[in-house]
C-alpha positions as CSV (number, residue, x, y, z in Angstrom):
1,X,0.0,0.0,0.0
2,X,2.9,2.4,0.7
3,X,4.7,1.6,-2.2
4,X,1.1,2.3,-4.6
5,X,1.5,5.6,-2.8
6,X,4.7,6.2,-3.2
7,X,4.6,5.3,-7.1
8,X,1.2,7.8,-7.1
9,X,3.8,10.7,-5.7
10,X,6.2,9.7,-8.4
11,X,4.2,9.8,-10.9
12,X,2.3,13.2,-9.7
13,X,5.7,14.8,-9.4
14,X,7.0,13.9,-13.2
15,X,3.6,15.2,-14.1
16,X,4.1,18.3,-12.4
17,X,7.2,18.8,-13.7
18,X,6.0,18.2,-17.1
19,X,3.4,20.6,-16.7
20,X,5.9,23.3,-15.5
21,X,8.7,22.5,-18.4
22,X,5.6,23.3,-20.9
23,X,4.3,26.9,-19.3
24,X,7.8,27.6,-18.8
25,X,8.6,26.9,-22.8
26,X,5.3,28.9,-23.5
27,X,5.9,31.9,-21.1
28,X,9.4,32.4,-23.0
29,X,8.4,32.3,-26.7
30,X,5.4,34.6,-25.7
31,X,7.7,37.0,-23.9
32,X,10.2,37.0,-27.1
33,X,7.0,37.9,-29.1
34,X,5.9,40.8,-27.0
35,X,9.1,42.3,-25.2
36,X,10.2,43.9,-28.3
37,X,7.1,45.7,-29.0
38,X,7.2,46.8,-25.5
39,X,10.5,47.7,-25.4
40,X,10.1,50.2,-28.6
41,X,7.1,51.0,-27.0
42,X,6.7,55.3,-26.2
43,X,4.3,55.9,-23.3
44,X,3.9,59.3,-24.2
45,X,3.0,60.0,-27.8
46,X,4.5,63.3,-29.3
47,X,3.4,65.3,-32.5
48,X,5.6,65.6,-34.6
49,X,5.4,68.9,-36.6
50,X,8.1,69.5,-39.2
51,X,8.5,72.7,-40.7
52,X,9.9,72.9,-43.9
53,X,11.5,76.3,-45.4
54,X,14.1,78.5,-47.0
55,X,15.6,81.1,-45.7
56,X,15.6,83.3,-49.2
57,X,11.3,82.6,-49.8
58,X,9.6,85.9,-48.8
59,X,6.6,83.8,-48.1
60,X,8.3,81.3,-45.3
61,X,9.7,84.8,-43.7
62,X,6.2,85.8,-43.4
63,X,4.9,82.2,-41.9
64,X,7.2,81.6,-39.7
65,X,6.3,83.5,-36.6
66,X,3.0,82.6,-37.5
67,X,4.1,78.8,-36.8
68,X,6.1,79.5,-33.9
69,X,2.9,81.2,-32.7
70,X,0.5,77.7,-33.1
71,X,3.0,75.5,-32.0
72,X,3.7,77.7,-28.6
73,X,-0.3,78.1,-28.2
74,X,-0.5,74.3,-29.0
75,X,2.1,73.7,-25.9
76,X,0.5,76.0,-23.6
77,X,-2.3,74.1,-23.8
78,X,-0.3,70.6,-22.4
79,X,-0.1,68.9,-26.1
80,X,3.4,67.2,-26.4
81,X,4.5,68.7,-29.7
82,X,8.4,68.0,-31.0
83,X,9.1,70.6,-33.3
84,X,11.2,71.3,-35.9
85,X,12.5,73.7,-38.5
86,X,14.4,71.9,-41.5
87,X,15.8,74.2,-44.2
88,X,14.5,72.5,-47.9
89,X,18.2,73.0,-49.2
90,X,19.8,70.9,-46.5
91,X,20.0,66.8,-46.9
92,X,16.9,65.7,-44.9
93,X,14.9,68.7,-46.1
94,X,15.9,67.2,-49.8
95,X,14.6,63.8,-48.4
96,X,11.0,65.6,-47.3
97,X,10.2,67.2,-50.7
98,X,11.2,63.9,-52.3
99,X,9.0,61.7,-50.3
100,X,6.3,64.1,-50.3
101,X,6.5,65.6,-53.8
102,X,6.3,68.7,-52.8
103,X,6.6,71.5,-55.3
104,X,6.3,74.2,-53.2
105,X,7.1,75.8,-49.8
106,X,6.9,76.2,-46.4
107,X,5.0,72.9,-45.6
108,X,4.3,72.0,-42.6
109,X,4.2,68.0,-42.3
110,X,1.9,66.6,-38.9
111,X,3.1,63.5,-37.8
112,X,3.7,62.4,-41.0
113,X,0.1,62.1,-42.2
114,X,-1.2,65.7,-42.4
115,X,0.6,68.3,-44.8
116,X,-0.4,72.1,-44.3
117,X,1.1,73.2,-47.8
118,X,1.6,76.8,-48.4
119,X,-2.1,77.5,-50.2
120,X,-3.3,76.9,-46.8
121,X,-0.8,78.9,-44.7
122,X,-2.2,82.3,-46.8
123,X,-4.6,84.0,-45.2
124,X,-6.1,85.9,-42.4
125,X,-3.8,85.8,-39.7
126,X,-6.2,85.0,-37.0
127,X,-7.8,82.6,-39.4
128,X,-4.6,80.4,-40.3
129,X,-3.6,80.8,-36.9
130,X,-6.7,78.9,-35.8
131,X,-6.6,76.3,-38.5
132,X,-2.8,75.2,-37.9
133,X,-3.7,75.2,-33.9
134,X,-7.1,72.9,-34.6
135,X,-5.1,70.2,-37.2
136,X,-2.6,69.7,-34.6
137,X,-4.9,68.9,-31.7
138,X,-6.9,66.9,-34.1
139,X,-3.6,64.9,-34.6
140,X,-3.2,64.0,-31.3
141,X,-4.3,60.2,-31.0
142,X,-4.6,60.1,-34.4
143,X,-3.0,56.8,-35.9
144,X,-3.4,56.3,-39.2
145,X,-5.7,54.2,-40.3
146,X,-4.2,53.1,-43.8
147,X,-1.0,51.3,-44.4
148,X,1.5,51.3,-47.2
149,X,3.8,48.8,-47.9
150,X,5.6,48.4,-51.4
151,X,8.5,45.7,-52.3
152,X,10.6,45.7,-55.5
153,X,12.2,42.7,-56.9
154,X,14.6,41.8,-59.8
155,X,15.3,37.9,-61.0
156,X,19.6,39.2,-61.1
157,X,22.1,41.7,-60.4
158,X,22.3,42.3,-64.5
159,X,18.2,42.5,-64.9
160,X,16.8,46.0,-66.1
161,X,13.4,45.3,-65.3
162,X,12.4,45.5,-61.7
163,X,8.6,44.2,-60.2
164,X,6.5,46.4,-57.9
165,X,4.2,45.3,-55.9
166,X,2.2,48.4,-53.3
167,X,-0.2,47.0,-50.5
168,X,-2.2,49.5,-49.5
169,X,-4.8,48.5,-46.5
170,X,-7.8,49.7,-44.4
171,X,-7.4,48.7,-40.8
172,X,-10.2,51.2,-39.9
173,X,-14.2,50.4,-39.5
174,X,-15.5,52.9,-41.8
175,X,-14.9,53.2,-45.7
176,X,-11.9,55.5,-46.8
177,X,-11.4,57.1,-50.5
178,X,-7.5,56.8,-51.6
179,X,-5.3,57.3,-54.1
180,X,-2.3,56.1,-54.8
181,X,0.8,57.4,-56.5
182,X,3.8,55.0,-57.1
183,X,6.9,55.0,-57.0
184,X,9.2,54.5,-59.6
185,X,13.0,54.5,-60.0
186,X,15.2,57.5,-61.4
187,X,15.1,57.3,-64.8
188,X,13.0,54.3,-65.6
189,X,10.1,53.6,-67.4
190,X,6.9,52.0,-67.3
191,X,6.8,48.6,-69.6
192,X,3.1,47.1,-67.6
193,X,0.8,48.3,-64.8
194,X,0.0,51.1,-63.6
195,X,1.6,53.1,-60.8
196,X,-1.5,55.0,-59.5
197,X,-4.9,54.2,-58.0
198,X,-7.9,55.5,-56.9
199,X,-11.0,54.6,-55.4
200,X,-12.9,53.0,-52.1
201,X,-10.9,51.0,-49.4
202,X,-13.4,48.8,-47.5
203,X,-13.2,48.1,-44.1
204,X,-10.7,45.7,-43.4
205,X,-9.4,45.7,-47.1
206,X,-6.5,45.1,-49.1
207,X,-5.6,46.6,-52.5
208,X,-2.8,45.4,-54.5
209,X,-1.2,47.6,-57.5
210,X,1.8,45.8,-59.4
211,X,3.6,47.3,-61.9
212,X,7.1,46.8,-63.8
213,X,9.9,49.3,-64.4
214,X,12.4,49.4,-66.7
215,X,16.1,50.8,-67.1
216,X,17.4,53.8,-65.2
217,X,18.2,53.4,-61.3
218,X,17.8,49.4,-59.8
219,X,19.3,50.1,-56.7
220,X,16.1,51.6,-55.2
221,X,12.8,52.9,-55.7
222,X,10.9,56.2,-54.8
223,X,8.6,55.9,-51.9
224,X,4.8,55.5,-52.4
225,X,2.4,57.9,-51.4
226,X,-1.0,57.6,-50.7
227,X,-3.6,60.2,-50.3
228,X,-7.0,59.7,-48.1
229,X,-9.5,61.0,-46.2
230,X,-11.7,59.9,-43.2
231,X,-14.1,61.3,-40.7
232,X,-10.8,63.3,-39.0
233,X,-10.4,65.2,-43.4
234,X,-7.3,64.7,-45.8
235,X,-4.4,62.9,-44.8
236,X,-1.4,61.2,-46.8
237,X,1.1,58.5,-45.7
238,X,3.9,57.2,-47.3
239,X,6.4,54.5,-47.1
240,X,10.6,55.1,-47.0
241,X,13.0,54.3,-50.2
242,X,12.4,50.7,-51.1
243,X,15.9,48.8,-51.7
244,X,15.2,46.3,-54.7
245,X,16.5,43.1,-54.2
246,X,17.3,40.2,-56.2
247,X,15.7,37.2,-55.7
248,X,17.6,34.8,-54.9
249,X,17.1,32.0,-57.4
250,X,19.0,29.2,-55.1
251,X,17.9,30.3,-51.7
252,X,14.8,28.1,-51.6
253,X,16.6,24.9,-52.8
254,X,19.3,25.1,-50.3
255,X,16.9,25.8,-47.8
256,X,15.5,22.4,-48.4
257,X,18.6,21.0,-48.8
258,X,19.9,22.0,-45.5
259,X,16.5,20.7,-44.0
260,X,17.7,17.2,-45.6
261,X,21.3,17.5,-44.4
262,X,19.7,18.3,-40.6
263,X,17.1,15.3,-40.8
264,X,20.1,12.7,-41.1
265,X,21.9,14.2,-38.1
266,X,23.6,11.5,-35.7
267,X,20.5,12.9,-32.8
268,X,17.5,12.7,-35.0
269,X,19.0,8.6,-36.0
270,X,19.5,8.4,-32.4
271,X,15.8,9.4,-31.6
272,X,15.0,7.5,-34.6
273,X,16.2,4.0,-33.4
274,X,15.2,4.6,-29.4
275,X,11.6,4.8,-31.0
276,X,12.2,1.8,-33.0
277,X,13.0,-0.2,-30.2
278,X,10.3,1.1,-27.8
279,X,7.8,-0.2,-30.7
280,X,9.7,-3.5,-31.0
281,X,9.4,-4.1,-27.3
282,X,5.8,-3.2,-26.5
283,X,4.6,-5.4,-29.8
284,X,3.0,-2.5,-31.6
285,X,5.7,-1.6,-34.2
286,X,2.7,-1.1,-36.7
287,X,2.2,2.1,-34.7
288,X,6.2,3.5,-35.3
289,X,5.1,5.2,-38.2
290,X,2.3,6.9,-36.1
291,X,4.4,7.8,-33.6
292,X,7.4,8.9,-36.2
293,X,4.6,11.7,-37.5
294,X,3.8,12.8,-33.8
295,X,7.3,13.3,-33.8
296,X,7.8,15.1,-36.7
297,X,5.0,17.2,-35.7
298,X,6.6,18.1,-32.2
299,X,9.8,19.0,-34.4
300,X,7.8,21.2,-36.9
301,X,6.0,22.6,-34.3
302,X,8.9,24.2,-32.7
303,X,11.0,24.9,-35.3
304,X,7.7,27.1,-37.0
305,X,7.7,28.5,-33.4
306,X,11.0,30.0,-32.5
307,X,11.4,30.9,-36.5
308,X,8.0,32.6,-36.5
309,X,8.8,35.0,-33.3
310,X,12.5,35.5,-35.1
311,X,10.5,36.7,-37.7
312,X,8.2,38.8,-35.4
313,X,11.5,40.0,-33.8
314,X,13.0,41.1,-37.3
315,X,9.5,43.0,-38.4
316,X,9.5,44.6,-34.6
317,X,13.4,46.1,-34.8
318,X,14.7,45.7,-38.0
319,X,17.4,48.3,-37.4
320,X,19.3,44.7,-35.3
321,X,19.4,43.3,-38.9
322,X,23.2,43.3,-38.9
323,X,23.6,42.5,-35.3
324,X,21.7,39.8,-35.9
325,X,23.4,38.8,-39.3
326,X,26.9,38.6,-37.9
327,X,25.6,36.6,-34.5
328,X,24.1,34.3,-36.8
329,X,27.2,34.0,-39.2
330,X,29.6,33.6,-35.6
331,X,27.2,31.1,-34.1
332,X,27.3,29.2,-37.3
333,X,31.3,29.0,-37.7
334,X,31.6,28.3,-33.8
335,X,29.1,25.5,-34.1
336,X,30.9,24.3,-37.5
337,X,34.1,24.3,-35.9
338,X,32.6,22.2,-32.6
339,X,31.2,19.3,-34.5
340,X,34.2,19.3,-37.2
341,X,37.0,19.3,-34.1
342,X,34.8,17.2,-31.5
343,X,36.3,13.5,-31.0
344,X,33.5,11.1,-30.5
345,X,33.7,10.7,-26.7
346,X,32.5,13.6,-26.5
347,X,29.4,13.5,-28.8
348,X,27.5,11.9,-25.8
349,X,29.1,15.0,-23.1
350,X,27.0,17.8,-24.4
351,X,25.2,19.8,-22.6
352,X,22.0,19.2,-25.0
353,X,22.5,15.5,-25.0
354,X,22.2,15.5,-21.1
355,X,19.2,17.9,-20.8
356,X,17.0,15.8,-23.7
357,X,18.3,12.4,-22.1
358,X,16.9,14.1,-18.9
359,X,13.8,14.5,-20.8
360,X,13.5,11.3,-22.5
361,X,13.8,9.8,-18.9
362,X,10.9,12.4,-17.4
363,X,8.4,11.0,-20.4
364,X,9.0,7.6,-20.3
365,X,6.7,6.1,-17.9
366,X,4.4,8.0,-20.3
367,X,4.9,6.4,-23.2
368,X,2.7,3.3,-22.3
369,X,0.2,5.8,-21.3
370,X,0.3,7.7,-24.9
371,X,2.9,6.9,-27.3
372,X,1.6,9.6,-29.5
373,X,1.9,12.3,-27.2
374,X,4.8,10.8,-25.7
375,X,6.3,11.4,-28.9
376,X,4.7,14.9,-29.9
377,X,6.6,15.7,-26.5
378,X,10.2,14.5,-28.1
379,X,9.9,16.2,-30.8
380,X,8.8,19.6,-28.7
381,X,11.8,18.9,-26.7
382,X,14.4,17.9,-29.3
383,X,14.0,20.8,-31.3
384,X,14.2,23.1,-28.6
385,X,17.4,21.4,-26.6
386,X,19.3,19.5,-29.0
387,X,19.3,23.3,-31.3
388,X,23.4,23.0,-30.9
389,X,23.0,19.3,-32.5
390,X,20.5,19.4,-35.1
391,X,20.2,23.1,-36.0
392,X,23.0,24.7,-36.6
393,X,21.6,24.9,-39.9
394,X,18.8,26.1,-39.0
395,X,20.7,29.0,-37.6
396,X,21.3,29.6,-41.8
397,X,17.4,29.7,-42.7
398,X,16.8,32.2,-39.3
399,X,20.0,34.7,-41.1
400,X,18.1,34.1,-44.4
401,X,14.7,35.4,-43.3
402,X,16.6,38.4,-41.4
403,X,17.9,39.2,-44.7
404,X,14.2,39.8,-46.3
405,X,14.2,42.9,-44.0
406,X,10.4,42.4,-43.2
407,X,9.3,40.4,-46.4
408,X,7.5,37.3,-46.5
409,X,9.8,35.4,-48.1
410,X,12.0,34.5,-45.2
411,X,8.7,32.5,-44.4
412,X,9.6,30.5,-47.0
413,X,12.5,29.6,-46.5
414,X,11.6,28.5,-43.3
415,X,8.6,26.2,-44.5
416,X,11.1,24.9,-46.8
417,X,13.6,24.0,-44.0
418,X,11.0,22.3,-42.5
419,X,9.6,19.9,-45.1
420,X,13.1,19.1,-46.1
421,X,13.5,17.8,-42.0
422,X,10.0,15.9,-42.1
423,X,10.3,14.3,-45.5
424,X,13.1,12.4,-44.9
425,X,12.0,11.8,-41.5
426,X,9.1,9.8,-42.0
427,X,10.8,7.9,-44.8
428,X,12.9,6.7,-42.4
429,X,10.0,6.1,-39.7
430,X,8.6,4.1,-42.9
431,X,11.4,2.2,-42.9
432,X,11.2,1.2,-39.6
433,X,8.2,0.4,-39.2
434,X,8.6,-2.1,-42.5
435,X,11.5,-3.8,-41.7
436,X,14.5,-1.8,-40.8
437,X,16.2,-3.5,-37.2
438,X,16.4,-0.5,-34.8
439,X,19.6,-1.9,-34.2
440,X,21.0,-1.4,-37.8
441,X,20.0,1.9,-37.8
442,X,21.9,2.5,-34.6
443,X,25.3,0.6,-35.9
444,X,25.0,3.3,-38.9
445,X,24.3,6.1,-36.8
446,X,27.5,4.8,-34.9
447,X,29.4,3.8,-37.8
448,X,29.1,7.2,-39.6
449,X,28.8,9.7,-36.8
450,X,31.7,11.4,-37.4
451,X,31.5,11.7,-41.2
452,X,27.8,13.2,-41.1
453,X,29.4,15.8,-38.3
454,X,31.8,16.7,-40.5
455,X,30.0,17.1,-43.2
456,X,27.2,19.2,-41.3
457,X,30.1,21.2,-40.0
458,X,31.5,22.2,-43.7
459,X,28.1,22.5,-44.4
460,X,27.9,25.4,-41.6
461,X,31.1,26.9,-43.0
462,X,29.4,27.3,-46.5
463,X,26.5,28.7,-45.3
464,X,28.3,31.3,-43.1
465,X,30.4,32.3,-45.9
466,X,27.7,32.9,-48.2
467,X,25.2,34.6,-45.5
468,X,28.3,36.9,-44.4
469,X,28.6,38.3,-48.0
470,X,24.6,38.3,-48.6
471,X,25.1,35.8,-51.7
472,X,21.4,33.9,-50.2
């Protein structure tokens, strides 16, 4: 009776700890999805009011104190407004009329939505006065309902012809009229498409405008501006310069390909095998294959995760882009060099190898509860500790998708990643679960260990090589 008891305490105890390893894994990925919105996070929100002049243009001479006036009125009044003169001639003033397409001046820009352009800064004093004073506390709280985002893409370096694409959406709950004017590259033309657009954005809408450029500039394209209005009147947002990039013709492949290299890693055989015989000894080894998907499943799961709140990560700060680049590219040659130089002794001394053994022990007397779920669990757990193992490669795909700067196809790369991982995977679990002796699969795991390090190690070399000088 004592010892039912104690085995109940046992058993309450690995379940507890379970339960605890999970909330903890949850509570961290969570946290690496919201700190870094919170850290860029401003509790106080400032309007921004930009004025733009020259100090030759009778008219801004004129306007000035008249601006100074609104803004100090607009202060007085306990609305957190940042300032600023910018002469038109000098480089950032340059940038403003060429974002804006402004032809004339003094314009005053509100937080980057509202432009007060010099047809409206004529007038009665009083009158003008008034207006500037009521736009700016109309912009405070004011967050812009529409969105622009445009991406530009040539197939190579020696291409002419570059591909537009402007999203332009409504995150609002009322219907907005827009317009859109593109943006197009210095000295290019327009071979297809159209670069403007006007009409109705529905609630909750989307509208995509493609168009194709050719010759002149392929470094970069001009920013796209849209014009709108809503309930709060006329308002325009724009997007920054817009680097084209090439796309990568290769990248995808050797995504794949890497996803392949990581599946035949001495750990995932190792996992592979201990399955195998936990089948072959319970008398169920119909159900490896089963239990090989659960597996796989538990893998993909957490390799989507932690690549999906990388992703999140990039969008949130892209300015860490080469921080994160060279981390990636050092992690990679560090890890290279490890399983290159490592004699095999010490392939079973990790640190990773003794926190999932740790885990494989916790689960166990779980497995005759639910094998499927026992296995889920592995592969939540073997793609989390055994990174260092079986995903240095991975660390290539993350560097990949940081090097999209915000595009969706770093998402691709990682679903490719992951289905070259799986395939090969559950070919093997078919294997198994046909024929193959858990114990020949173990002698090649032993037999070869070295070889498939060192070639996963080269492999990590490559990749760094080519990530470091942006070639995928």
């Amino acid at each position: 009776m004592a010892s039912h008891r104690y085995n109940l305490l046992l058993e309450n105890q690995r379940i507890e700890a379970i339960c605890e390893s999970c909330i903890a894994i949850i509570i961290i990925f969570l946290l690496l999805c919201v700190l870094p919105s919170v850290a860029y996070a401003d509790d106080t929100k400032q309007i921004t009011v930009l004025y733009l002049y020259d100090e030759s243009c009778n008219r801004c001479t004129e306007t000035t104190p008249l601006i100074r006036q609104a803004i100090e009125e607009a202060c007085d009044e306990g609305l957190p407004v940042n300032y600023r003169e910018i002469r038109v001639n000098s480089r950032e003033g340059a940038s403003y009329i060429d974002r804006y397409r402004l032809i004339d001046i003094p314009d005053l820009i509100i937080d980057n939505h509202t432009i007060i352009g010099p047809a409206n800064l004529e007038g009665e004093y009083d009158t003008v006065l008034r207006s500037i004073k009521d736009t700016i506390v109309s912009s405070y709280g004011y967050d812009s309902p529409v969105i622009v985002h445009t991406t530009a893409v040539k197939r190579s370096n020696n291409d002419s012809e570059v591909a537009v694409t402007v999203y332009i959406s409504n995150q609002s709950n009322t219907t907005i009229n827009a317009s859109l004017s593109g943006g197009l590259t210095e000295g290019s033309r327009l071979t297809s498409g159209k670069f403007f657009w006007n009409g109705q954005l529905q609630p909750g809408a989307e509208e995509k405008i493609t168009y194709v450029l050719y010759g002149g500039n392929t470094s970069y394209v001009f920013p796209s501006i849209v014009y709108y209005e809503d309930n709060c009147g006329s308002h325009v947002v724009t997007d920054s310069y817009v680097p084209i990039r090439t796309i990568p013709a290769l990248s995808v492949p050797i995504a794949f390909a890497s996803g392949i290299i990581a599946a035949f890693s001495p750990c995932i055989l190792a996992v592979m095998a201990y399955m195998a015989t936990l089948a072959a000894s319970g008398g169920r080894r119909y159900l490896l294959l089963i239990n090989v998907m659960a597996f796989s499943a538990g893998l993909l799961f957490m390799y989507s995760l932690i690549g999906i709140c990388f992703y999140m990560f990039s969008v949130t700060i892209p300015s860490l882009y080469s921080i994160v680049r060279y981390a990636i590219v050092t992690s990679m040659l560090i890890i290279g060099s490890t399983m290159i130089i490592r004699t095999p002794p010490l392939h079973e001394r990790s640190f990773s190898d003794a926190g999932f053994k740790r885990l494989v022990l916790l689960l166990r007397p779980y497995s005759r509860i639910h094998t499927t779920g026992f296995s889920f669990a592995m592969g939540l757990g073997f793609g989390l500790i055994k990174m260092p193992c079986a995903g240095g490669l991975y660390l290539a795909i993350l560097g990949m998708m940081a090097a999209q700067n915000n595009s969706f196809q770093g998402l691709y790369y990682l679903l490719a990643y992951d289905a070259g991982v799986v395939l090969p995977v559950l070919g093997l679990g078919m294997l198994l679960a046909t024929g193959l002796s858990a114990r020949r699969l173990d002698t090649i795991r032993t037999r070869y260990r070295t070889s498939l390090n060192t070639a996963t190690g080269i492999m990590l070399f490559i990749l760094a090589t080519v990530l470091a000088f942006n070639k995928i």
